[in-house]
Every structure is written in structure tokens, then in C-alpha cells.
Phi, psi and omega in degrees: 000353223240352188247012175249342198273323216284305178327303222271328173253004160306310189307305181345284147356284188269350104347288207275040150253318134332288193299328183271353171314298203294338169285328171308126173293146150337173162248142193287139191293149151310143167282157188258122179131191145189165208259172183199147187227110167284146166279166173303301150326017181078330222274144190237138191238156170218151171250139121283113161072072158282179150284115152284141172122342210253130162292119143301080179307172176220095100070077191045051161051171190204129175251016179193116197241158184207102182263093153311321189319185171259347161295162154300148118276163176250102198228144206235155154255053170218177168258034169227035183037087182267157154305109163103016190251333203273160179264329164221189114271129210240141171216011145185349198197078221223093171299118176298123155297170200291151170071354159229155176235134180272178183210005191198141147276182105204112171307127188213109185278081195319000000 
């Protein structure tokens, strides 16, 4: 008896671990493309095949943004994509106004 209980909660077990697969989300896809950024510093930086879905930090902040991706981008000033934080949405081109800098993306798709 004591080897039908032991069975019974292996199955048990190995069910709710199943079960916690199929519950899990997928992993977020790459965008397709790439995004490029000027620093506050001149400096041109480029990403290829980022994660959507993901905050990005950006590297000494960014005053000209170039959205290659298949994505929209999203750019924020802070660096954790805060809620109320973002400064634009970009689908190709993004000038900084004087005095802002973004410090955070996130790619998505709308």
C-alpha cells in the first residue's frame, strides 16, 4: 500500500509540473532589424535583433534615436521604463528636444 501512495504522488508531482509548463508564457521574441542611438556624447551606438518586451537601458543616454526594428520603439526618461516616464513613441526617427534625454527603450509590438 505504501508503494501505491508513494506512485501516486510521483504522478501527482510530475502532472503539476506539466501543468506549470503549459502555464508559463512563451519567451519574448526578437525584433527584427536594428535600432541605433547618438549619447549625449556623440557617441553612435547600434543594437541588433533586440528582445521585445524587455527595458533596454541606453548606454549614456540618447539624443537621436533611428528605429530599424519590426517593432515600435519606446523611449523613456528614466531608466526602467517607468509608467509616466516615456518620452516618445518611435516607428523611425527621433530628435531630442533641447535639454531631454532618454535612458530606457522598450520594443513592442502595436
Amino acid at each position: 500500500m505504501e508503494l501505491q501512495g508513494g506512485l501516486r504522488k510521483a504522478v501527482f508531482a510530475g502532472a503539476a509540473a506539466l501543468a506549470s509548463l503549459a502555464l508559463t508564457p512563451g519567451s519574448a521574441h526578437a525584433a527584427d532589424g536594428r535600432f541605433s542611438y547618438i549619447t549625449t556624447d556623440g557617441q553612435l551606438i547600434h543594437v541588433d535583433r533586440a528582445p521585445s518586451g524587455t527595458c533596454l537601458q541606453l548606454q549614456a543616454g540618447a539624443v537621436r534615436f533611428e528605429n530599424g526594428t519590426s517593432d515600435s520603439a519606446f523611449l523613456y526618461s528614466d531608466a526602467a521604463c517607468g509608467s509616466g516616464n516615456e518620452v516618445a513613441q518611435v516607428d523611425l526617427f527621433w530628435n531630442a528636444p533641447a535639454g531631454v534625454e532618454a535612458l530606457s527603450v522598450r520594443l513592442d509590438k502595436v
